[in-house]
Each structure stands twice: as structure tokens, then as C-alpha cells.
N, C-alpha and C positions, 0 to 999 in steps of 0.2 A: 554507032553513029550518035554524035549527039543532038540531040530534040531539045527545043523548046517550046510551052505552051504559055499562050496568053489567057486568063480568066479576066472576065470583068464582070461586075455585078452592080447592079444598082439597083438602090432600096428608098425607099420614102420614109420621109421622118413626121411621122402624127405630128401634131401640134400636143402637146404634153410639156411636162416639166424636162428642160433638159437632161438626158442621162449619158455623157459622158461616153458614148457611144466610139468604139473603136475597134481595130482587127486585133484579133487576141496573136498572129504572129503563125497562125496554123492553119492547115490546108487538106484536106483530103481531096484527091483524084484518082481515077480510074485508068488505069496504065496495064499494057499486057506487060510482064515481067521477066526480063529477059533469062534473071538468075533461077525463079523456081521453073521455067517454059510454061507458065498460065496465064492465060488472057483474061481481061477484066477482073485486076486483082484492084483493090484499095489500098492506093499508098500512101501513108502521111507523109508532111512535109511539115517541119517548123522550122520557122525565120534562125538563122545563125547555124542551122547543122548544118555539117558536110556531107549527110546519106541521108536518104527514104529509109523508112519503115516498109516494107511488102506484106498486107497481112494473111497471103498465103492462104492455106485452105486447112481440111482435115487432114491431108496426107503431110501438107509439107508447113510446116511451123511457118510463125512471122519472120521474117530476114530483113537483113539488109541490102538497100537499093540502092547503085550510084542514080540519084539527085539532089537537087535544093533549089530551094527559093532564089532565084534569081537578082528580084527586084521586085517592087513592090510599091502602091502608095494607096492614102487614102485623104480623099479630099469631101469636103462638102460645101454643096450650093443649093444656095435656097434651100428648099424641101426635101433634098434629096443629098443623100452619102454613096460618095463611089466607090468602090475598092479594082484594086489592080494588081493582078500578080503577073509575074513570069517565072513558069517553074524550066530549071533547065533537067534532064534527065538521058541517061546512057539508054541506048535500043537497039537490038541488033534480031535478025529475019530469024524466027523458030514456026515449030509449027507445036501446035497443043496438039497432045496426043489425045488425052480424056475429051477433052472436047470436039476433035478433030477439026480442028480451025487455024488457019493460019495468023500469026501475027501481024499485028497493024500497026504503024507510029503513033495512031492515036486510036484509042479500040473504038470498035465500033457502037459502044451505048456509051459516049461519054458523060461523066457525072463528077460533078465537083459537091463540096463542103466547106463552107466560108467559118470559121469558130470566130465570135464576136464576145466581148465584153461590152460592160456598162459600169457607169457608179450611178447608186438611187440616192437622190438628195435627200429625199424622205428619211429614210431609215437610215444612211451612212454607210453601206453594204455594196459592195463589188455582186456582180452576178454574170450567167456566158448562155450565151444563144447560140444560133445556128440557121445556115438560111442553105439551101442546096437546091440545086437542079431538078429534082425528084417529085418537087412540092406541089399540090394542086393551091394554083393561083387566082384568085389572089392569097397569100400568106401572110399571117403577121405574127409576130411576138412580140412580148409584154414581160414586164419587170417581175421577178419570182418575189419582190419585197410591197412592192405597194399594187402591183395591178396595174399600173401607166402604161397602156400603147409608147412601144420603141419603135419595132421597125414594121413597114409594107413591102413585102413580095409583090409588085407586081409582073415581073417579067423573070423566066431562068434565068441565071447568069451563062455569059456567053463564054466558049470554048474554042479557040483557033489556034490551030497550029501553024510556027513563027517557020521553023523549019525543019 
């Protein structure tokens, strides 16, 4: 069957030197896996492939996964930058055995990873963050070149399944 999920994320933007702030085009999400049968595996996702990454465990190596990035945007107002994905991905009912857990369309601890870029006016230098659902909130990250507050975590980003 195929699924898709909505991610949304919104972040606050310090008052600082502008940096250029943008989605780097990648995504990690937690999806049970239909091709290794394990639940809450990490799958990447980059803008323009045509398959997921599955990064598998110790028994059964990284694969490939039918998904991709859907659609996507990023917009900013005021204070605040929004990002928007829709991952679309293939799913179909197993059961884990190591785990002895059935499969979910969307697992049951879901967890996203947003990969951000920046340019630092200061130095001339590209640099990449990260902001995920995992984080104790509030969160921020800051320029690995001058030190400038980029971005405010204050809320997870949100996870809904479309269908």
C-alpha cells in the first residue's frame, strides 16, 4: 500500500546576522520496513531520489526502500521558518519477529530529522544542523564559524499520516 506522511516543523529565527538558512533536501524518518520485516528502522530520504535508504540493524545491512520525498517547501514569516515535507513510501502488514511486534503504517515512536544548511556572512563558509523530534525543548543551534544563534526549537516537529 502506499503511505504518505506529512512533517512539519517550525523554528524561530534569533535576531542575529542573516545566515542563509535553508532545507539541505534530506530527511530522516522512522518507518517499520517492509523489505528487512523490522520495525522502527531509520530511513533517509533525499529530495530527487527515487528509493529510501533502510538503515537496517546488525543482522541485516542498510537497503533499499521503495520511498521519496514527495513534495516539499520552505517558507519564512516574520521570526519564524517553516519546512514541509511529504514523504510518500510503500508498506505492506509483517510482523517482527526479533521484536515480536506487529507492523504499523506509521510506527509507533515516530521521529523525524530535518538536515539544514546555512551561509555565515562572517567567514564566507557553508555549514549543516539538524533539528529532530528527540530534542529537549527548547533547542537551538548556532553557526560552527562565528558563534551567531541560527535556529529555536521550540516545539517537535509534527508527524501525520496523509494516508
Amino acid at each position: 500500500m502506499l503511505r504518505s506522511i506529512e512533517v512539519k516543523t517550525v523554528l524561530a529565527l534569533p535576531a542575529s546576522p542573516f545566515h542563509n538558512l535553508h532545507w539541505r533536501g534530506r530527511l530522516a524518518l522512522s518507518l517499520d520496513c517492509f523489505v528487512c520485516q523490522r520495525v522502527d528502522r531509520t530511513t533517509i530520504f533525499e529530495l530527487g531520489a527515487e528509493r529510501a535508504v533502510c538503515s537496517g540493524d546488525k543482522e541485516t545491512a542498510q537497503h533499499y526502500t521503495a520511498g521519496r520525498i514527495a513534495a516539499f517547501d520552505h517558507t519564512i514569516e516574520g521570526e519564524q521558518t517553516r519546512l514541509r515535507a511529504v514523504v510518500d513510501y510503500w508498506w505492506a502488514p509483517f510482523h517482527d519477529a526479533k521484536r515480536d511486534q506487529p507492523a504499523a503504517a506509521i510506527t509507533r515512536t515516530p521521529w523525524v530529522r530535518h538536515y539544514l544548511g546555512y551561509y555565515c556572512p562572517e567567514q564566507q563558509e557553508s555549514g549543516e544542523l539538524s533539528t529532530q523530534t528527540n530534542l529537549v525543548r527548547p533547542a537551538s543551534g548556532s553557526c560552527e564559524h562565528c558563534s551567531a544563534p541560527i535556529i529555536e526549537s521550540h516545539e517537535a516537529p509534527h508527524i501525520r499520516l496523509l494516508t
